[in-house]
N, C-alpha and C positions, 0 to 999 in steps of 0.2 A: 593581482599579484602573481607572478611567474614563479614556476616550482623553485628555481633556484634561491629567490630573495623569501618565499618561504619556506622555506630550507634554514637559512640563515636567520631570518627571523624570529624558529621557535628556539634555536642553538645559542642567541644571546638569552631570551624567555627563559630557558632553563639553566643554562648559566648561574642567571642571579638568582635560583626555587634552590638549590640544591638540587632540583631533578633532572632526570638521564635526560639527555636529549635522544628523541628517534625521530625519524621524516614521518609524516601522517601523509603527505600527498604520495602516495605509494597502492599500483595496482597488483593484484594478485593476479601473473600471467592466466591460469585457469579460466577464472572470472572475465578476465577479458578477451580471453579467446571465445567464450559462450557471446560477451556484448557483440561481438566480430561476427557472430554466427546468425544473431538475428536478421533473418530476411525481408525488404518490403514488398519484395515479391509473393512469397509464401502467405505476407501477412495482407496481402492485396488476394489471394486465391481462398485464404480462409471467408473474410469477405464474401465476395462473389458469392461464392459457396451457401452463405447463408439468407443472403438477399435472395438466391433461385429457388425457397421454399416460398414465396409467395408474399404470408402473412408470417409471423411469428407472434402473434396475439397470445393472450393467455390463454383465453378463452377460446382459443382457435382449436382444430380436430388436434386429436392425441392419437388418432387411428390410422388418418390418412397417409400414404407413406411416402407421400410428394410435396404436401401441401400442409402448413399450418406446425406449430409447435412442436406436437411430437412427434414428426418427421427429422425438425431441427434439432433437437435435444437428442434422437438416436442417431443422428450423423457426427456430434461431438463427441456420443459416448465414443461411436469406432472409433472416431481418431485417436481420442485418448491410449482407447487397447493395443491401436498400432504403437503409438509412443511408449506404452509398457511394455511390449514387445521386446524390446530393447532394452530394458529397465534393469534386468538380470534379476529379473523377481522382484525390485521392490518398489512396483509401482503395481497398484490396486484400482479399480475402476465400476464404481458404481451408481444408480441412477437413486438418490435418496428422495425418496416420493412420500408425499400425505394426500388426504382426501378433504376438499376446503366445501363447505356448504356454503349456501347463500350468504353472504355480508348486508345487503339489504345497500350497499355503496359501490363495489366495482366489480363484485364477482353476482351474477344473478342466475347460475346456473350452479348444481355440485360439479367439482372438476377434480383430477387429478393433476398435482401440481409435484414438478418434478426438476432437482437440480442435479445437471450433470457433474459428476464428480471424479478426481482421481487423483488420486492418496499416494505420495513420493514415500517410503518409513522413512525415518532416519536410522541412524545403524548405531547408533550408542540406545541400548535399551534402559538406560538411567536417565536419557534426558527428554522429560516429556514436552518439552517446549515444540509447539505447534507456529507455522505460519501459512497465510492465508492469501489466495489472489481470487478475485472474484471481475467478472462483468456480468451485467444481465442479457439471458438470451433472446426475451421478449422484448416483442414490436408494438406498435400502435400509431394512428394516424389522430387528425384534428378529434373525433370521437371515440373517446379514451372508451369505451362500449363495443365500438366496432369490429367484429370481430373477423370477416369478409371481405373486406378492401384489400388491398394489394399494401403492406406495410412493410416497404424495404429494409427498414430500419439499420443501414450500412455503417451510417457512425454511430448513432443512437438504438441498440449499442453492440453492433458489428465489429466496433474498433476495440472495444473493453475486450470481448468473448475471442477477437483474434487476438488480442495481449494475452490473452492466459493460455489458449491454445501455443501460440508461439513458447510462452516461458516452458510449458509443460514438454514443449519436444524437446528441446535443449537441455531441461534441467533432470530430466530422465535418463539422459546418458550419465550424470554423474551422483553422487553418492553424498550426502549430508549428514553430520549427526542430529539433526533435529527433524523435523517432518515439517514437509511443506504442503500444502493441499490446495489443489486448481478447482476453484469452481463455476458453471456456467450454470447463472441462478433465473429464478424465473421469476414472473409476477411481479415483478420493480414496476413495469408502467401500474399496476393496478391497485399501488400502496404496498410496496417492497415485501411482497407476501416471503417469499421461498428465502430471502435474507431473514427475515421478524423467524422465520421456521427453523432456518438453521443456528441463528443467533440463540434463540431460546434454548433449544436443541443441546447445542454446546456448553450453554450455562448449567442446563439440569445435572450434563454429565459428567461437570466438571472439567472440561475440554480444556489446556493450558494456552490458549491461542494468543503468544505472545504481542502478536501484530499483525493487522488485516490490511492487504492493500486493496478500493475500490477503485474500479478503473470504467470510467463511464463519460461518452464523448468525447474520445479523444485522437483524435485521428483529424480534423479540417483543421483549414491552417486561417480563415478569414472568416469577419465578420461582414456583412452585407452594410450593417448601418454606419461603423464606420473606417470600411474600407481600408481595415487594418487587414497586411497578411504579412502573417509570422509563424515560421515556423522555429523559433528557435526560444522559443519559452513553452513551459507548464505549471499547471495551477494545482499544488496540491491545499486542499482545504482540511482543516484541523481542529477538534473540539477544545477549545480552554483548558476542560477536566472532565474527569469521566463520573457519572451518576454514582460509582460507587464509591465516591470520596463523599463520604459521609464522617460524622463523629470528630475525632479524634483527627484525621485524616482532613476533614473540611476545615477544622480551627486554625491547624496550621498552615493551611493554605491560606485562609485571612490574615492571620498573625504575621507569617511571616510574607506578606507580597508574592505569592508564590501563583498565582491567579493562572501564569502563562505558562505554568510545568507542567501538567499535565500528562498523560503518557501519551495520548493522542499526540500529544503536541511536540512531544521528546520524538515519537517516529515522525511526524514530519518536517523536525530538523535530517534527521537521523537520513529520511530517504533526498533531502538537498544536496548535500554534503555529499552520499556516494552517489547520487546519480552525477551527479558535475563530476566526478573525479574517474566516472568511466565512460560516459558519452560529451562528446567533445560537439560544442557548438549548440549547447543546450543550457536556459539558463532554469533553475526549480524555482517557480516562484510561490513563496509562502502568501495563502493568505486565512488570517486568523479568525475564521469563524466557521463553523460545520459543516455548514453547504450554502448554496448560492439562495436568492429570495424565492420564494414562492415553488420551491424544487425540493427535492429531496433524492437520498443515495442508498444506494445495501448498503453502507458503511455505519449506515446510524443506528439498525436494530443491534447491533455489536458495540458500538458505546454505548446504547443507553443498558446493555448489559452488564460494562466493565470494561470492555476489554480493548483496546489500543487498534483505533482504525482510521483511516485516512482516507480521502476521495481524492483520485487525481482525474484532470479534466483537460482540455483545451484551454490555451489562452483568450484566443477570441471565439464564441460560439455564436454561428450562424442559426437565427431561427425561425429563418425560413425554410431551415432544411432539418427541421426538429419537428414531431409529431404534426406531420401538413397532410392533408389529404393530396394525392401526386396530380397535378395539373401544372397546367400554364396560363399566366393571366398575362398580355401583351408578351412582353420582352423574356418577365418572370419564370422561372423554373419554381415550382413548390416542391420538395417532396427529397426523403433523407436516402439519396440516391448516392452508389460508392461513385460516381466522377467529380462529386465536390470533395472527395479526399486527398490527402496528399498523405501518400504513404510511404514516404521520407520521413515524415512530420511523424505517425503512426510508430515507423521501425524508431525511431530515440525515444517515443515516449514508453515503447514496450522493454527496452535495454535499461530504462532507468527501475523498472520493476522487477527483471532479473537480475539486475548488479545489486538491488537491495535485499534480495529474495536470497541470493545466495551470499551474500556477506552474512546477513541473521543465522541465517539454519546454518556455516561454516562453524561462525563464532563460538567462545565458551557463551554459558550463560552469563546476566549481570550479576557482577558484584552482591554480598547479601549486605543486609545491615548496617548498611549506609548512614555514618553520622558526622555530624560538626559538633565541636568542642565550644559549647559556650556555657562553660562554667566561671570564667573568667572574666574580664576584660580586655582585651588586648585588637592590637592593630595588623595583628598575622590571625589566619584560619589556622586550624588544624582539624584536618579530616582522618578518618578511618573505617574503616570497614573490615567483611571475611570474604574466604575466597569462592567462587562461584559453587554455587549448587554439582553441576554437569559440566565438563569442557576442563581442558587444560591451560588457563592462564599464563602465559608468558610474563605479563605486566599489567598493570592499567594506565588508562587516561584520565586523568582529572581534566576538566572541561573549566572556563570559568567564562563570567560575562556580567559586564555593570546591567543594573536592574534593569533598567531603560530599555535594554537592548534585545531586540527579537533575536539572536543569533551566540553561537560560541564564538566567542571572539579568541580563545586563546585553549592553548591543550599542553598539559604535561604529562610526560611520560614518569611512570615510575614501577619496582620489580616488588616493593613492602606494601602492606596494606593500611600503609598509613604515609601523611606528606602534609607538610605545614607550609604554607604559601604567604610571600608577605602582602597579602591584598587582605583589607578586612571584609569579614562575613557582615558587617552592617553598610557595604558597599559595593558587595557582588553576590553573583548566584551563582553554584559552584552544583556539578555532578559528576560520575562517578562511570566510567566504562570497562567492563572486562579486556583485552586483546589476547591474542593469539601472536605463535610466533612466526605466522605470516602474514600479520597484520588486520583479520577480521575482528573487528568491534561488536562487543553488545550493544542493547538501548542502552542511553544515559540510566543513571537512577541517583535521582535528587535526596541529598542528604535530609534525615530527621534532627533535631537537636539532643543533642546528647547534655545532661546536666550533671 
């Protein structure tokens, strides 16, 4: 559908609500002049960059200053510093380190394990809402043990650790009221250690970490098996619901069909929507379940915490060029080398992480107190809610969509914290967005029943 016909499309939609009509397909020049700024050059030299340490094992030296992990992990911190640099103070940058014994499974030596980190504030001291981008900086070949080998590890995961590197230089030049935090995590090949550390981490401290983006393999644009290349999709993966929907919280998720709302699942509508609406020729494609078979992501020690996290990936993934020991058999290249990337493919999938990165931390916060009106009977909704915690509210979005339907099929604008829709609540699922009055949205937040 072309902006114009929807344009007109939500203008009849509101029409018949009573509510305002405003254009939702609408950029925030700022925003898009950051999308415009993402390099695939830059994000092809960060690359390089980290393929020319050698290995990047976990278990690789921490001392060596050429070779092996913590070589790589102190060439991300400088970059970082450079991009604070420029911050005007409020970009922070530090190396958050534990000491892991033996596991008796993937770690067989004590190690110091270390993620590269660096902390954007946000500049309203009232709003503690937190967002997160992560790739893992660690490498590994066919023996996930090996600690020696030569492990380029260029997409897997080269391409995540240059997406957050990329977002971080960009979004340091500008100023957010929420805090965004870039991190290059470690120990993902060896059972998501330095994610399970900082996820924990975050829960002890009560960390508000609104939405996590993972970003891992995501840079080739072809599968080998079959001979699909594409670069104009991405795969974000999404949990149903998060562990801590328990109680009260889990029943109505039964009760009312609510299976697919989740907050997980509310950011990975949330990052479709704006990523199509600021990289052009890109399609986000949802698919509904955690992570792919036999794999695992940093994004999952953070749901199985609480908190709203997502894995975004390539559409087709090559795996011949995933954890291989680097050889040639006949014809065959093995080995996760940066010339099977396509870093066109790379620069849209890193601009779908900063258009979402910086719509969130813009935003007011959501909506609080989110309710539907079924005290009644009737054939209209009626929603209400209070105004955000933090942020200034221009309006909100009411979102609405038949059960059926993975997606918002419809959006009303309105200025009260309340709006009565003639669609019945036993025939849609309906949620609740803060805006701004330049048009940044919160997450949805799915109404509870009001009696």
């Amino acid at each position: 559908m072309n902006t114009l016909i929807r344009i007109l499309f939500l203008l009849l939609l509101a029409a018949g609500t009573g509510a305002q009509a405003q254009t939702i397909v609408r950029r925030d020049p700022a925003i898009e002049g950051l999308v415009r700024g993402v390099s695939s050059d830059t994000l092809r030299s960060y690359v390089n960059a980290l393929v020319s340490f050698g290995t990047r094992h976990t278990l690789s030296s921490t001392t060596d200053k050429r070779r092996g992990i913590g070589a790589a992990r102190e060439w991300v911190l400088q970059q970082f510093r450079r991009f604070a640099a420029g911050s005007g103070g409020r970009m922070s940058v530090y190396l958050d380190s534990t000491t892991l014994r033996p596991d008796g499974r993937r770690v067989d030596t004590p190690i110091s394990l270390g993620n590269a980190v660096a902390v954007l504030k946000g500049t309203d001291p009232a709003d503690t809402r937190v967002y997160v981008i992560t790739g893992h900086l660690d490498s590994r070949v066919t023996d996930v043990m090996n600690r020696t080998a030569d492990a380029p590890g260029a997409n897997d995961d080269g391409s995540g650790v240059a997406a957050v590197m990329e977002c971080a230089r960009l979004l340091s030049r500008r100023s957010f009221p929420a805090t965004i935090i870039f991190v290059a995590v470690s120990g993902e090949e060896q059972s998501l250690l330095g994610a399970t550390f900082m996820a924990n981490k975050a829960k002890a401290q009560g960390l508000n970490i609104d939405a996590l983006l993972n970003n891992d393999i995501m840079g080739s644009n072809n599968s080998s098996e079959t001979n699909i290349i594409d670069n104009t999709r991405l795969r974000v993966f999404s949990e149903a619901f998060s562990v801590a929907d328990t109680g009260r919280t889990f029943s109505n998720i039964r009760n009312y069909g609510l299976e697919n709302d989740g907050r997980p699942r509310q950011l990975a509508r949330y990052v479709k929507e704006t990523g199509e609406r600021y990289v052009d020729n890109l399609e986000v494609v949802l698919v509904y379940r955690n992570d792919r078979f036999l794999r695992g992501g940093d994004h999952t020690p953070f749901v199985q915490n609480g908190f709203a996290a997502v894995r975004l990936t390539e559409m087709n993934e090559n795996f011949l060029h995933q954890h291989q020991d680097l050889r040639k058999v006949r014809d065959t290249v093995y080995g996760d080398l940066a010339e099977f990337m396509d870093f066109e493919y790379l620069r849209k999938n890193t601009a779908v992480n900063l258009a979402t990165l910086a719509n969130l931390a813009a935003a007011p916060a959501a909506p609080q107190d989110v309710r539907v009106e079924v005290r009644s009977l009737s054939n209209s909704t009626l929603l209400t809610w209070k105004a955000p915690a933090t942020g200034r509210a221009a309006g909100y979005y009411v979102l609405v969509r038949e059960t059926y339907w993975p997606l918002w099929q419809k959006k009303f604008y309105t200025t009260e914290p309340t709006l009565r829709l003639p669609y019945s609540k036993d025939n849609y699922f309906f949620a609740v967005q803060s805006v701004d009055a330049e048009g940044h949205e919160s997450l949805p937040v799915v109404p509870v029943p009001a009696r």
